[in-house]
C-alpha positions as CSV (number, residue, x, y, z in Angstrom):
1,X,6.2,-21.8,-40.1
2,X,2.9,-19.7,-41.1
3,X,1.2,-17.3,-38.9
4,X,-1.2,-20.0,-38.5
5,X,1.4,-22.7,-36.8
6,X,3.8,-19.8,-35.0
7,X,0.1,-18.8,-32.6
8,X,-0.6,-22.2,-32.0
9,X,3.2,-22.4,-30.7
10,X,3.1,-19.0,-29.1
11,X,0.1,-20.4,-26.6
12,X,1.8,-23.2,-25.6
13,X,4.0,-23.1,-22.2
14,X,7.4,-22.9,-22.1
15,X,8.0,-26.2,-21.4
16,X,5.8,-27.9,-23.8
17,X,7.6,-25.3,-26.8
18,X,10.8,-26.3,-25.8
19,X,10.1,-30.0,-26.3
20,X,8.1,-29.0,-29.5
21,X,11.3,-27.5,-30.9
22,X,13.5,-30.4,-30.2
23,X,11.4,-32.6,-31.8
24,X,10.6,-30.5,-34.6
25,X,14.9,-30.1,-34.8
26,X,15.4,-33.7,-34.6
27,X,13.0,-34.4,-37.6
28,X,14.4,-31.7,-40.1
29,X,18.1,-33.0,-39.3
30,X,16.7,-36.8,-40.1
31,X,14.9,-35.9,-43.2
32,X,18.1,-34.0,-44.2
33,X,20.2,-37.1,-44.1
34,X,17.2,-39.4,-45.4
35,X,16.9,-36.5,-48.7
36,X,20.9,-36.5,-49.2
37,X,21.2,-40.1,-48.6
38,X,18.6,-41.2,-52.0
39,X,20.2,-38.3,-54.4
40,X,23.2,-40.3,-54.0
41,X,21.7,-43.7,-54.3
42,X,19.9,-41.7,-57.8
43,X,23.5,-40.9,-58.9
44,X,25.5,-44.0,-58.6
45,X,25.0,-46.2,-61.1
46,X,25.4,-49.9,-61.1
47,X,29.0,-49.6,-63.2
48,X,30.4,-47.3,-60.9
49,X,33.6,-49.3,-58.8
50,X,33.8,-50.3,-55.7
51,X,36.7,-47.1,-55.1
52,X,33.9,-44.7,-56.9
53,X,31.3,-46.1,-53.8
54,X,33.6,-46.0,-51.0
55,X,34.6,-42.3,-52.3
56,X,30.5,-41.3,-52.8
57,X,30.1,-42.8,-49.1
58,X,33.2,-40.8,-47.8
59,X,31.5,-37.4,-49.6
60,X,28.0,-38.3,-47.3
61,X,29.2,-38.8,-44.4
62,X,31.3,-35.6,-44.8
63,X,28.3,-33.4,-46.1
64,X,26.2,-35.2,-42.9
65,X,29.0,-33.9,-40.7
66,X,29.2,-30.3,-42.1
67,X,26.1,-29.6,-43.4
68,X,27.0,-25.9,-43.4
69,X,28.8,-26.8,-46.2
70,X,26.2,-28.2,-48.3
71,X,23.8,-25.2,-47.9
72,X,20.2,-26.7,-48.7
73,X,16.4,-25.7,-47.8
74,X,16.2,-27.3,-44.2
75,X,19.3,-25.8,-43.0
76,X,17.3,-22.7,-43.3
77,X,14.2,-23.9,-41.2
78,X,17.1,-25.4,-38.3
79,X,18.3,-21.8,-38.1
80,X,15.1,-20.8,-37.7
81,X,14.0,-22.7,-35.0
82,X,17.8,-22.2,-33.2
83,X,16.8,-18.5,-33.6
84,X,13.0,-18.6,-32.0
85,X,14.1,-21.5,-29.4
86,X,16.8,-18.4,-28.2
87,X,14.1,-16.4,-28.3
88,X,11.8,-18.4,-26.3
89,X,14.5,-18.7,-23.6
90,X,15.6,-15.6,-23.0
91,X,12.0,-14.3,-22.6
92,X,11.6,-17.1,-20.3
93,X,14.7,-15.9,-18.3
94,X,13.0,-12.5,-18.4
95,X,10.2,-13.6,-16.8
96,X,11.6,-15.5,-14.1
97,X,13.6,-12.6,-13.7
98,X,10.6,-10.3,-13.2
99,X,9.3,-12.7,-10.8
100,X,12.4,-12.8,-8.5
101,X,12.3,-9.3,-8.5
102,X,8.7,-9.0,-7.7
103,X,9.2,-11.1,-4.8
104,X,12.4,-9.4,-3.2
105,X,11.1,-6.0,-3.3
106,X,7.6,-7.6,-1.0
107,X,10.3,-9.5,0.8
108,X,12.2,-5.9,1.4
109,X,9.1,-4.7,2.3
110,X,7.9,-7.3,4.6
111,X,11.0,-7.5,6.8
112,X,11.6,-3.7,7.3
113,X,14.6,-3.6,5.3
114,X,16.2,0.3,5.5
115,X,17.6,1.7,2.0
116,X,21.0,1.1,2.5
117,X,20.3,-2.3,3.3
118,X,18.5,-2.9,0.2
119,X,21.2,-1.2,-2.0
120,X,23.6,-3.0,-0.6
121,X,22.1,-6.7,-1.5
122,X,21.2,-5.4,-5.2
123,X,25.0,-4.0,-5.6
124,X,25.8,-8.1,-5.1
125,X,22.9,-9.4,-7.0
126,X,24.2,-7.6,-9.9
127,X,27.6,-9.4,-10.0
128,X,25.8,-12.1,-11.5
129,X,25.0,-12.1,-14.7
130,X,21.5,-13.1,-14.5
131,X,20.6,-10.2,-12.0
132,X,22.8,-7.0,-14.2
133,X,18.8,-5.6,-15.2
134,X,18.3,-4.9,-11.5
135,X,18.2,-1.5,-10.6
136,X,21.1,0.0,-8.7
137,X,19.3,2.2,-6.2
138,X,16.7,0.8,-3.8
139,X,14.2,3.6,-4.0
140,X,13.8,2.5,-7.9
141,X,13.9,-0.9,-6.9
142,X,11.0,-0.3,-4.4
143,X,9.2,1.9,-6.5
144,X,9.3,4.6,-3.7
145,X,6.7,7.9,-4.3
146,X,8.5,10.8,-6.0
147,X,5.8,12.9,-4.3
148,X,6.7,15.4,-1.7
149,X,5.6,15.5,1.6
150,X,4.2,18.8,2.7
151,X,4.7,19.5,6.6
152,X,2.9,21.9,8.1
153,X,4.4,23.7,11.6
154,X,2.5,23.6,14.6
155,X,4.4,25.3,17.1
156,X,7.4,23.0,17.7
157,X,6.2,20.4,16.1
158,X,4.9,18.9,12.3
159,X,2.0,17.6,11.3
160,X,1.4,15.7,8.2
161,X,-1.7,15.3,6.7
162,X,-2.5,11.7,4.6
163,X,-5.5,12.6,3.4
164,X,-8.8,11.7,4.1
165,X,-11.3,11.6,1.7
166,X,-8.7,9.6,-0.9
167,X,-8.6,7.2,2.0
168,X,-12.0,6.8,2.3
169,X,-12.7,6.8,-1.5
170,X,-9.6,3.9,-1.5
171,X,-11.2,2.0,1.6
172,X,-14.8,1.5,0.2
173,X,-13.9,0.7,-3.8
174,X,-13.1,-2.8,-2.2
175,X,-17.0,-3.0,-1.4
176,X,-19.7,-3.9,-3.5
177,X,-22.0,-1.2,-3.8
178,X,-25.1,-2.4,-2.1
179,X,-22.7,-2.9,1.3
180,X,-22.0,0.8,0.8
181,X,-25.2,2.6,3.3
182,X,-26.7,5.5,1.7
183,X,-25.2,8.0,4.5
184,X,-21.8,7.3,5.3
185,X,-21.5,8.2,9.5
186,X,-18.3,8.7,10.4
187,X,-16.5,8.7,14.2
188,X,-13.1,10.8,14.5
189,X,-10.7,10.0,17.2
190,X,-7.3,11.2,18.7
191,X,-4.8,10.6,21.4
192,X,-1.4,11.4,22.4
193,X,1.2,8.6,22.5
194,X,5.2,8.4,22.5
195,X,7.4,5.2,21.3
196,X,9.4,4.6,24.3
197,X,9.6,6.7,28.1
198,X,12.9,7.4,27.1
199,X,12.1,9.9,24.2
200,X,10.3,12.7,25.1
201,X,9.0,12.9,21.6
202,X,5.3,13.1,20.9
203,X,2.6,11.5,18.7
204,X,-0.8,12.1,17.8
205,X,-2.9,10.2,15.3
206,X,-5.7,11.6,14.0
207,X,-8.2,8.5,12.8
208,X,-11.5,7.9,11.2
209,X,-13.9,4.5,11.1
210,X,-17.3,4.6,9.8
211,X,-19.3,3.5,12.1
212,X,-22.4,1.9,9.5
213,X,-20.2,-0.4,7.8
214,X,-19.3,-3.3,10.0
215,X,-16.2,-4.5,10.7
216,X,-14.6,-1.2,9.4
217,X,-11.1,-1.3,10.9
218,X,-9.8,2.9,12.3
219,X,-7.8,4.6,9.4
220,X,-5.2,7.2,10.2
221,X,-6.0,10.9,8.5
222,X,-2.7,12.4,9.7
223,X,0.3,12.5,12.6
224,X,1.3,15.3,14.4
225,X,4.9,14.9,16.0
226,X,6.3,17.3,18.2
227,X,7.5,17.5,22.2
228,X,4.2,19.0,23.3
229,X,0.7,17.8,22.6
230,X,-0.2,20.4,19.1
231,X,-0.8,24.2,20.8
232,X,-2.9,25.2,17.9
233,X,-5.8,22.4,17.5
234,X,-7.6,24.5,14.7
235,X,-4.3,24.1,12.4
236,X,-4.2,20.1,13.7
237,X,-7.7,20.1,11.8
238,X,-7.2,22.3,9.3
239,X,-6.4,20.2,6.1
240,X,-9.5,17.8,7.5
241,X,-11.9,20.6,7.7
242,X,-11.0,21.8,4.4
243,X,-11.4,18.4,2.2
244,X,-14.4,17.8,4.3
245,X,-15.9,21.2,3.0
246,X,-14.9,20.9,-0.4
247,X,-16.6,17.4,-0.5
248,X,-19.9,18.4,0.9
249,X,-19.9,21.0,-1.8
250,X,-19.7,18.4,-4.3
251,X,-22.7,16.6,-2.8
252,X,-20.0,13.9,-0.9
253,X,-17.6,11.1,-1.9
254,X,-17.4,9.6,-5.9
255,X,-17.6,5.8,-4.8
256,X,-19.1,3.3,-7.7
257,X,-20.2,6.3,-9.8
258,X,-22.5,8.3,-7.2
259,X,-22.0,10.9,-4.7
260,X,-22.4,9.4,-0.8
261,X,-22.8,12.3,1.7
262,X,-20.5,12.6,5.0
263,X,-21.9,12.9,8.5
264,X,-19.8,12.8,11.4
265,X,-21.5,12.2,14.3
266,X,-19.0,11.7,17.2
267,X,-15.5,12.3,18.7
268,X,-13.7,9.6,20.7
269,X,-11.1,10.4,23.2
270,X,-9.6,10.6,26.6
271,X,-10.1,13.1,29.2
272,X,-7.0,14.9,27.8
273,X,-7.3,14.7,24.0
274,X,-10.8,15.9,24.6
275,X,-10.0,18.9,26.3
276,X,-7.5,19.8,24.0
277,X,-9.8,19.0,21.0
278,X,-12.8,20.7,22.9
279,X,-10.9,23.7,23.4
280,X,-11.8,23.5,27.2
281,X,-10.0,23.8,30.1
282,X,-8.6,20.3,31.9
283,X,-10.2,17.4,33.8
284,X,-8.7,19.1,36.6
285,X,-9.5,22.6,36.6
286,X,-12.6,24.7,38.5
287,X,-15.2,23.6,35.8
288,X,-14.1,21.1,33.6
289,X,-17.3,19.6,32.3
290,X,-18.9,19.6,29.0
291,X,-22.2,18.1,30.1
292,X,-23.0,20.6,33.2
293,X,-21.8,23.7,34.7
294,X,-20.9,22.3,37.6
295,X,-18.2,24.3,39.7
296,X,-14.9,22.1,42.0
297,X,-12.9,23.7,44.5
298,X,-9.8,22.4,45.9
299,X,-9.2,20.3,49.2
300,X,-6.9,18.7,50.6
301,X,-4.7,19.2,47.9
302,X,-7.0,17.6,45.3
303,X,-10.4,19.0,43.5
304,X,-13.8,18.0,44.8
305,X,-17.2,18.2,42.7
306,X,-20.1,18.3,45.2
307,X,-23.5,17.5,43.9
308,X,-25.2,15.8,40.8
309,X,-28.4,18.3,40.0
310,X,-26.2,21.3,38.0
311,X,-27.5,23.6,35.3
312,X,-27.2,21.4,31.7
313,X,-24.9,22.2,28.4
314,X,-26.4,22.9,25.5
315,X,-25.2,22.9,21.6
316,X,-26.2,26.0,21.3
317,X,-24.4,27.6,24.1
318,X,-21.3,25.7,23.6
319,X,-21.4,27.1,20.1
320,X,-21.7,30.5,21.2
321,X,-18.7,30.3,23.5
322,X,-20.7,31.8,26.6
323,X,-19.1,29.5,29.0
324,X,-15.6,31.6,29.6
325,X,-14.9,30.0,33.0
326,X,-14.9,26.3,30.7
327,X,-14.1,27.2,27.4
328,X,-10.5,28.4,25.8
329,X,-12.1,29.4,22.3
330,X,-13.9,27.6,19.4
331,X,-13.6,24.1,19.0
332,X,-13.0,22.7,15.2
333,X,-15.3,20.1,15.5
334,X,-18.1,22.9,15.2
335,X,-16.8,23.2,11.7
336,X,-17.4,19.8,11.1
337,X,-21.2,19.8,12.1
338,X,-20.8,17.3,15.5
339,X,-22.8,18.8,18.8
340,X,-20.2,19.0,20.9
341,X,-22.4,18.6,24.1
342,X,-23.9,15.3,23.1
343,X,-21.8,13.5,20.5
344,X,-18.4,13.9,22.7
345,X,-18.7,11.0,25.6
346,X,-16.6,10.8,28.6
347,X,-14.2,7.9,29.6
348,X,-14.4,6.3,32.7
349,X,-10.2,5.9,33.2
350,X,-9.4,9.4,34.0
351,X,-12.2,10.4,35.4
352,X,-13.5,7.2,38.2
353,X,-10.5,5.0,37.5
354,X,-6.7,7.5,37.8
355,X,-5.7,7.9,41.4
356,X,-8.3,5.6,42.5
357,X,-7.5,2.0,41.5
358,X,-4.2,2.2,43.2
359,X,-5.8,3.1,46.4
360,X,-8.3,0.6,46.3
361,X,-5.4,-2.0,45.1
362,X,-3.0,-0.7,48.7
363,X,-5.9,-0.9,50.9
């Protein structure tokens, strides 16, 4: 075949090659017999006897059952096409086999299927012949990241920082860049959670959404685990603070080939994540608002608040830490440019809702 003929047959899918090559086989073998079958009609002459024609006839049909051992110019091209149809199929076979293993590692993936799990159903797949290329270990098979995770010790617990501005980067490549807003505005959150009542273990998600871009699902920055709620909140937002920094330095995030800037303009949380956050005292203690200075006392064996009209909050003051009665220290969020006083709301549960609703509910 030329270079010409061997692309045309390249393009073609595997089926429609495979039939190609059986009919091109099937033609070189008849033309073989057709060519051998006139040189010995050329040959014989008209005087030759009836033995010397039944002996010519005998040769044929032995040369058209061994053609191997009457070496001629198409038993060259049948080679060649055994040879490429070989080749066709076991590229085939690799493909198919590429395939199947696409899909069981997304299968593996899908179903929650542990390592040893995994190794164990590739240790049986490659007892067959047809699966020997599959890797032995399942964190090849997977493709699992060599990278190392870097923990960092909050008292007695970890956290572990994703990252966010690769997530953010990550998130908004899959939009088009007029759906992208000049300004990106984004809202953090956190809360404290554990799996099960039985395990005393902690978690605490840090999250982001930006809050311009509709229908822009919460994307975790990092977990802290431990069997407290994190006793150092500036270390819980330490790594965040820092890429934030280094990214308003660059004039914000590379997204489509220009520089978006970041403004955060709120943090979302319960009356307990907020305090810790806030660096303030609790929900419960003698002046536990960030709004007012208002001052509770204790009754009964619960705290009262008496009055609405108290002296306000202000950025300013809640920056300078002049509160001591309310405030523990700094909070982070200063260092992430979001007025405490007025971007931090409340939530109605712990504050209108705990203690209450199950009175109302016995009465």
């Amino acid at each position: 075949m030329n270079w010409t003929t061997r692309k045309v047959f390249k393009n073609l899918s595997s089926r429609q090659q495979y039939n190609r090559l059986r009919l091109r086989r099937a033609f070189h073998l008849s033309a073989g017999k057709t060519h051998l079958k006139d040189q010995n009609r050329s040959n014989n002459s008209l005087t030759y006897s009836c033995e010397q024609n039944l002996r010519s006839s005998e040769t044929e049909e032995t040369s058209l059952d061994f053609p191997s051992q009457t070496p001629s110019a198409h038993d060259d091209v049948v080679e060649e096409i055994v040879h490429e149809d070989s080749q066709l199929c076991s590229q085939h076979q690799n493909v198919e086999i590429d395939c199947f293993q696409n899909c069981l590692r997304q299968c593996c993936l899908d179903m929650n299927i542990n390592h040893v799990q995994t190794t164990a159903i590739l240790r049986v797949l490659r007892m067959h012949k047809c699966f020997q290329n599959l890797p032995k270990d399942s964190r090849s098979f997977l493709q699992t990241s060599r990278d190392r995770i870097n923990f960092v010790p909050i008292g007695s617990g970890v956290y572990w920082h994703i990252g966010f501005v690769k997530l953010l980067e990550k998130h908004l490549s899959f939009y088009d860049a007029d759906e992208i807003p000049p300004v990106l505005e984004i809202e953090l959150s956190t809360d404290g959670l554990s799996l099960s009542r039985n395990n005393p273990m902690q978690y605490w998600p840090l999250q982001y959404r930006v809050i311009n871009i509709p229908y822009f699902k919460p994307v975790i920055i990092g977990v802290y685990k431990g069997l407290e709620k994190p006793c150092d909140v500036h270390k819980f937002f330490e790594n965040l603070v820092d890429e934030v920094k280094s990214a308003n330095r660059l004039g914000g995030i590379l997204i489509h080939n220009r520089r978006i800037p970041i403004v955060f303009k709120n943090f979302v949380a319960d009356a307990p994540a907020r305090a810790l956050v806030l660096n303030h005292y609790g929900h419960n203690s003698g002046n536990p608002c960030s709004k007012c200075k208002v001052n509770g006392f204790r009754h009964e064996n619960r705290m009262v608040y008496l009055g609405i009209n108290h002296e306000k909050q202000t950025n300013e003051q809640y920056i300078s830490c002049l509160d001591e009665d309310h405030q523990k220290g700094k909070s982070p969020l200063q260092d992430l440019g979001i007025p405490i006083v007025t971007r931090v709301p409340f939530e109605i549960m712990h504050l209108v809702y705990a203690g209450v609703a199950s009175r109302l509910l016995s009465a």
